[in-house]
One Martini backbone bead per residue (centre of mass of N, CA, C, O) as a GRO file, in nm:
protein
  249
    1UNK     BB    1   0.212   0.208  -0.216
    2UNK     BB    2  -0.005   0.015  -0.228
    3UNK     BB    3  -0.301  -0.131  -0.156
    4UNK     BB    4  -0.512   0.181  -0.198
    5UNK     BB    5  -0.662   0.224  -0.450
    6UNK     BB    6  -0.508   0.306  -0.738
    7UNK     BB    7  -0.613   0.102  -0.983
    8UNK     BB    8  -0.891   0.252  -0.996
    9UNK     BB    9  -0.782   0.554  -0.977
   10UNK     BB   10  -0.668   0.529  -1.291
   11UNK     BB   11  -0.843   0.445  -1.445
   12UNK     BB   12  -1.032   0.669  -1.443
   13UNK     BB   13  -0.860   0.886  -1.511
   14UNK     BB   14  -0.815   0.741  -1.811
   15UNK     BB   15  -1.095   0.746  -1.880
   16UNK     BB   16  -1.050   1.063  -1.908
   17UNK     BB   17  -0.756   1.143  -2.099
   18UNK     BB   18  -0.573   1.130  -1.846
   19UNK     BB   19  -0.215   1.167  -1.772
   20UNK     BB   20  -0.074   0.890  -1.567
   21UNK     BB   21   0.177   0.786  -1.307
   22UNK     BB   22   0.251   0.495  -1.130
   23UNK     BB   23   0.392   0.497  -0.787
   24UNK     BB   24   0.524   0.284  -0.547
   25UNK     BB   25   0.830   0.351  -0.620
   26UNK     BB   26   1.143   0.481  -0.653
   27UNK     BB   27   1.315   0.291  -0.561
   28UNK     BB   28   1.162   0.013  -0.452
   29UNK     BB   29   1.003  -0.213  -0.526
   30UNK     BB   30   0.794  -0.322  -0.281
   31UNK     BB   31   0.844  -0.622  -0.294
   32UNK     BB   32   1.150  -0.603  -0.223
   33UNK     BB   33   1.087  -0.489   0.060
   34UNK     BB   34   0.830  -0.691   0.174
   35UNK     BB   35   1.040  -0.958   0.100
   36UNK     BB   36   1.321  -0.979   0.198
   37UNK     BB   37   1.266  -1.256   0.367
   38UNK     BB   38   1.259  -1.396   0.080
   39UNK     BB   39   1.424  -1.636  -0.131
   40UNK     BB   40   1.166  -1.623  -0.310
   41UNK     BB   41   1.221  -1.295  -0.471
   42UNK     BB   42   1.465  -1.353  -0.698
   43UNK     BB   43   1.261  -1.499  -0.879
   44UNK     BB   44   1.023  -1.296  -0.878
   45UNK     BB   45   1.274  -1.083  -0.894
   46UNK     BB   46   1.490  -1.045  -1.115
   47UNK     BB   47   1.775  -0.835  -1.144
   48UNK     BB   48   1.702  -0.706  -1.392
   49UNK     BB   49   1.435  -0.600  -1.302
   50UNK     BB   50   1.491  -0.419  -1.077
   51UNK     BB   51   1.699  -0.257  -1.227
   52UNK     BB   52   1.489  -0.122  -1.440
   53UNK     BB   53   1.302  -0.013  -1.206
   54UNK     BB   54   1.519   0.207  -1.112
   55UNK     BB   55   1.607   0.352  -1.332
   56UNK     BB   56   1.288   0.451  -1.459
   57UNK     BB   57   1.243   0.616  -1.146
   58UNK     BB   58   1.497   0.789  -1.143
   59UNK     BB   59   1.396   0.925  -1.450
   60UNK     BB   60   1.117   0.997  -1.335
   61UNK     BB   61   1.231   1.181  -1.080
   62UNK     BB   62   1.364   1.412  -1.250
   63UNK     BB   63   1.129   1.505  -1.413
   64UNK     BB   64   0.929   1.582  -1.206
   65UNK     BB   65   1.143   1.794  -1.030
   66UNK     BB   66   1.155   1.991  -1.313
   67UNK     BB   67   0.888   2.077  -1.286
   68UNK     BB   68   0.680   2.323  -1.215
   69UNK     BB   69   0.410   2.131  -1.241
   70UNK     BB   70   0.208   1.940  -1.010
   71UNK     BB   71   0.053   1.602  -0.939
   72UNK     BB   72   0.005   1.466  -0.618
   73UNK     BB   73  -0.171   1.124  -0.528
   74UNK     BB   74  -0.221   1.019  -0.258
   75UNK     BB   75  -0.250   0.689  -0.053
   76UNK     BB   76  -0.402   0.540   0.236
   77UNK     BB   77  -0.392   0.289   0.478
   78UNK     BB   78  -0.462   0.065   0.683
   79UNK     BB   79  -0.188  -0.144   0.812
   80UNK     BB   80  -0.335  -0.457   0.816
   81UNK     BB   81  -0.473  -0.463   0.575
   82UNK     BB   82  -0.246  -0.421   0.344
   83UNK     BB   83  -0.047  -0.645   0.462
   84UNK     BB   84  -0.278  -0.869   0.385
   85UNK     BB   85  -0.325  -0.760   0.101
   86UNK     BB   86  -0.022  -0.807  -0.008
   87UNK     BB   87   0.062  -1.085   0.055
   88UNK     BB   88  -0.155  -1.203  -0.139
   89UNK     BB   89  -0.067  -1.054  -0.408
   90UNK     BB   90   0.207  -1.252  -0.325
   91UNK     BB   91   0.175  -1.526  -0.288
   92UNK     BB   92   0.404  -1.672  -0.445
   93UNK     BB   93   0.637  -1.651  -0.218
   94UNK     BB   94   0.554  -1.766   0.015
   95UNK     BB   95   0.478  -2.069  -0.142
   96UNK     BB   96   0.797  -2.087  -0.255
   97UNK     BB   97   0.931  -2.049   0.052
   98UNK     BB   98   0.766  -2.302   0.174
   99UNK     BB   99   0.887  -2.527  -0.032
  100UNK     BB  100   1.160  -2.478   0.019
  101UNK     BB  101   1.188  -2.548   0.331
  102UNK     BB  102   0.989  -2.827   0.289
  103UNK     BB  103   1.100  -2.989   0.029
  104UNK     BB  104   0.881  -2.933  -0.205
  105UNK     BB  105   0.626  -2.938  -0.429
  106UNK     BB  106   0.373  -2.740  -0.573
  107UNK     BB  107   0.194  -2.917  -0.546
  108UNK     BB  108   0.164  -2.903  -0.274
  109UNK     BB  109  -0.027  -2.837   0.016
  110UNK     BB  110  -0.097  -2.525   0.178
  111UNK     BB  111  -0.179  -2.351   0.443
  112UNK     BB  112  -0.289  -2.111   0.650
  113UNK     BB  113  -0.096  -2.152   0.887
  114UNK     BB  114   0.153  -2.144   0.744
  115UNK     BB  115   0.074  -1.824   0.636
  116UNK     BB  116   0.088  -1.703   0.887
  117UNK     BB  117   0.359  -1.766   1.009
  118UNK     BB  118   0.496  -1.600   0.730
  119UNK     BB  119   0.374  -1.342   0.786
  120UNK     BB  120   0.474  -1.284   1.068
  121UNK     BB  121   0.840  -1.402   1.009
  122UNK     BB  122   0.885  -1.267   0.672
  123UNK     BB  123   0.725  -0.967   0.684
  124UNK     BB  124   0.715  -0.648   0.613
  125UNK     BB  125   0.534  -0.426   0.828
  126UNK     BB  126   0.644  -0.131   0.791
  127UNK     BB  127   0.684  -0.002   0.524
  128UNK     BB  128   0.383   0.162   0.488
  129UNK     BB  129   0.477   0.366   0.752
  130UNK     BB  130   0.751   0.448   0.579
  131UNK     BB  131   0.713   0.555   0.308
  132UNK     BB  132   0.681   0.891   0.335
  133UNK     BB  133   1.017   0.849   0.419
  134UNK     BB  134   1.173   0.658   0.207
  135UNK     BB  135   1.003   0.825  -0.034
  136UNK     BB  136   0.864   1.078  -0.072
  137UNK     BB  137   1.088   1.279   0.052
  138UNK     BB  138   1.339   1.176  -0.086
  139UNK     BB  139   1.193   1.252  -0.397
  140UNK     BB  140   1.075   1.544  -0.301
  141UNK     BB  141   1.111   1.672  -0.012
  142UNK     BB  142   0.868   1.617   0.133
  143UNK     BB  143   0.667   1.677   0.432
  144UNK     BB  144   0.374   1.529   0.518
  145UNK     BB  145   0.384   1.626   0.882
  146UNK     BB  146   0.368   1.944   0.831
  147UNK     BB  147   0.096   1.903   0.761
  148UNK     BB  148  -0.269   1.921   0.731
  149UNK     BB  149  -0.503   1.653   0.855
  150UNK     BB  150  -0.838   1.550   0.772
  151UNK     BB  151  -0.954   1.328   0.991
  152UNK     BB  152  -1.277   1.380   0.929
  153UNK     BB  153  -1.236   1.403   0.590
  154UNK     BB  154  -1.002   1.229   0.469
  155UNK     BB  155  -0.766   1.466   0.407
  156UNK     BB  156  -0.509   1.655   0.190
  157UNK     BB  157  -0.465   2.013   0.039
  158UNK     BB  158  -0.164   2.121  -0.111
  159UNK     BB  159   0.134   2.318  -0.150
  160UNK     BB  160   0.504   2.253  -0.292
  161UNK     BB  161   0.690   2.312  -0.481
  162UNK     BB  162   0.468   2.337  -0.741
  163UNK     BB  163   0.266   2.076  -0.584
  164UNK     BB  164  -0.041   1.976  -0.591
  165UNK     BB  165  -0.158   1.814  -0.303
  166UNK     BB  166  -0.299   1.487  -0.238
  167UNK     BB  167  -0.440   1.317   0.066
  168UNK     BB  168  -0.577   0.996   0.114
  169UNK     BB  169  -0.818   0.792   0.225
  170UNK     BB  170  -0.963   0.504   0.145
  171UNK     BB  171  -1.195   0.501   0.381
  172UNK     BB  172  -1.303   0.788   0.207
  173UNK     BB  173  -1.355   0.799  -0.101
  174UNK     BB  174  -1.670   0.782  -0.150
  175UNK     BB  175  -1.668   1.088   0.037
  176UNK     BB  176  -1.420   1.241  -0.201
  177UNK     BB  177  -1.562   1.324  -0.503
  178UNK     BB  178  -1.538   1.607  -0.503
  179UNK     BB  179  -1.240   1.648  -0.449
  180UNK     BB  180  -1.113   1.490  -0.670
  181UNK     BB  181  -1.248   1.682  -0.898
  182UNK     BB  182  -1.102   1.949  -0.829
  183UNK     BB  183  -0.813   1.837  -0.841
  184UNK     BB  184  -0.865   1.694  -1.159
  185UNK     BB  185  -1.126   1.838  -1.329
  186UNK     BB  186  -1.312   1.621  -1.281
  187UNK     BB  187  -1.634   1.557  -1.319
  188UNK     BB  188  -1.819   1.336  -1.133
  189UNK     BB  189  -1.614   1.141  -0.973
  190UNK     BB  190  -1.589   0.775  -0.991
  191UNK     BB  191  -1.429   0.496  -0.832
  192UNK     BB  192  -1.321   0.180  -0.977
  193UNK     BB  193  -1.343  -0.144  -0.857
  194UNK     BB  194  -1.045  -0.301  -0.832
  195UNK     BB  195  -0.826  -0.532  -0.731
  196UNK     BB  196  -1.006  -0.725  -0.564
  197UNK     BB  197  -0.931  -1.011  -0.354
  198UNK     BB  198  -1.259  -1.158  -0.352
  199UNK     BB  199  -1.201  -1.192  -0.699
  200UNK     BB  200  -0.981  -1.391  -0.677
  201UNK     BB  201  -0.805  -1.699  -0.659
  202UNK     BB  202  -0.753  -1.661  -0.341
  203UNK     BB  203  -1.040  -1.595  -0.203
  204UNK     BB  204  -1.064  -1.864   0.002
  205UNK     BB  205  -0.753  -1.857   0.176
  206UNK     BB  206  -0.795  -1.527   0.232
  207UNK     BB  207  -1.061  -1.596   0.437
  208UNK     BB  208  -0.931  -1.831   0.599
  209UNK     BB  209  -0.674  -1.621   0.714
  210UNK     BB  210  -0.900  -1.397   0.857
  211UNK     BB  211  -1.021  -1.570   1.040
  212UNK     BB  212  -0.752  -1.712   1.185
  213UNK     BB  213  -0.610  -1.466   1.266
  214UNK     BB  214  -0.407  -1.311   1.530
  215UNK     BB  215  -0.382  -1.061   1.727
  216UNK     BB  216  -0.145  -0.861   1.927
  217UNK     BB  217  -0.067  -0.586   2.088
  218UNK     BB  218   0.184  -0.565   1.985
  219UNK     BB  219   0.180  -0.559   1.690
  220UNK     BB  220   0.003  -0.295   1.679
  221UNK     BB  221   0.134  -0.074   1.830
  222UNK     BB  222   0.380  -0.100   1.610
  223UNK     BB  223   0.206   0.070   1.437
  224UNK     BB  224   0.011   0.276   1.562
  225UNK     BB  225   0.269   0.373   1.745
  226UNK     BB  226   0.267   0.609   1.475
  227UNK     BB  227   0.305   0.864   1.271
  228UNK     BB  228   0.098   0.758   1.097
  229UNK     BB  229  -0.153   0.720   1.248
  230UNK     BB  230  -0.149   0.972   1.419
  231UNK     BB  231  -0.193   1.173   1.129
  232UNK     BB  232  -0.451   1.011   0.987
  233UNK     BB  233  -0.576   0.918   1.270
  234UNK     BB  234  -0.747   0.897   1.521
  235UNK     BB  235  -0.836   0.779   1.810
  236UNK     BB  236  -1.104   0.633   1.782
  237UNK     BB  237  -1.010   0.501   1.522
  238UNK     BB  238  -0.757   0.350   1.657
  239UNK     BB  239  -0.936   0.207   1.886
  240UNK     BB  240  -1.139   0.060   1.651
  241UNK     BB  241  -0.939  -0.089   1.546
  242UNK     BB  242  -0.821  -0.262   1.772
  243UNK     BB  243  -1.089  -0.382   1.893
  244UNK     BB  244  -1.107  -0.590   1.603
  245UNK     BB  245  -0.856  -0.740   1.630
  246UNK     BB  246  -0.910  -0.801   1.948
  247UNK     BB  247  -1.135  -1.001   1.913
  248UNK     BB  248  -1.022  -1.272   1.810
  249UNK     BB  249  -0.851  -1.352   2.085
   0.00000   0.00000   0.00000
């Protein structure tokens, strides 16, 4: 679903030999989903490219549910986090129609308060917690709230039409390395930590985005108070993740 330490654990998977296919989304790219409130994510992801990107996974789409066995390796993250380290991961969209709206030129600096602003009032914060029932289900035809996930050790691992699935928590992957090399059938497996926000070119903007933005329990409870959330985490744990966001307040 993206923004769930994908891109390091394929590299890893790559980096012995077998071959895998990273998939954000069947129907539509998260970006087309997840902006789809910013009038500039048309020029960010130009309608040709869209569209390429639909045929390609539509057929690819159709080669997985024909083979006989598969194997399909999900993560998830807690929803707060996700939501606010994708708004960065494209930040160019928020800051291009942020331009567009105060009809400023891209020289012109963006504040942080600004793109909270853009975060609360037009970004999707639900595609994360409804990706399961939007993509994958439509897309394989498997129900994943059918089955048992374990709460305690943070994943969850069944058979289901030919299909053999993990499913696990990015907050949990350190401690899932015996049962990843399991299902991957690599020996020794350690995940490769790449793509992280806090090494990146917005690095000093997405830690002041953090440290000021300030969430309201409609906002959390939005999320939290979801099939996603009640699934994948316990109540303990649901309740100390509301306790971190509303201590800022």
């Amino acid at each position: 679903m993206g923004k769930v330490a994908s891109t390091g654990l394929v590299n890893t998977i790559r980096e012995h030999g077998l071959n895998c296919r990273v998939v954000y989304g069947f129907y539509r790219h998260p970006v087309d989903s997840i902006f789809k409130n910013y009038k500039s994510s048309v020029f960010y992801r130009p309608f040709l490219q869209r569209l390429k990107y639909r045929i390609k996974f539509s057929l690819l789409r159709m080669i997985i549910m024909r083979r006989k066995k598969v194997k399909i390796l999900s993560l998830v993250r807690e929803p707060i986090a996700r939501n606010m380290s994708f708004f960065f991961q494209d930040i160019q969209i928020p800051i291009m129609d942020l331009h567009i709206d105060k009809n400023t030129v891209e020289s012109d600096e963006i504040s942080s308060d600004e793109l909270i602003i853009s975060f609360f009032t037009k970004f999707n914060h639900l595609q994360g917690i409804s990706w399961f029932d939007d993509e994958f289900k439509k897309s394989t035809g498997i129900d994943i709230y059918k089955h048992d996930f374990n709460k305690k050790e943070g994943f969850a691992r069944f058979s289901c039409d030919g299909a053999d699935i993990m499913v696990a928590r990015m907050e949990n992957l350190d401690t899932l390395a015996n049962e990843l090399s399991d299902f991957l059938g690599i020996p020794d497996f350690v995940v490769s930590e790449t793509n992280t926000g806090s090494r990146k070119w917005y690095s000093e903007v997405y830690r002041e985005f953090k440290d000021k933005i300030q969430f309201n329990e409609e906002y959390i409870d939005g999320l939290y108070k979801s099939r996603f959330m009640e699934y994948f985490y316990s109540e303990k744990e649901i309740l100390n993740f509301k306790k971190h966001y509303l201590k800022k307040v």
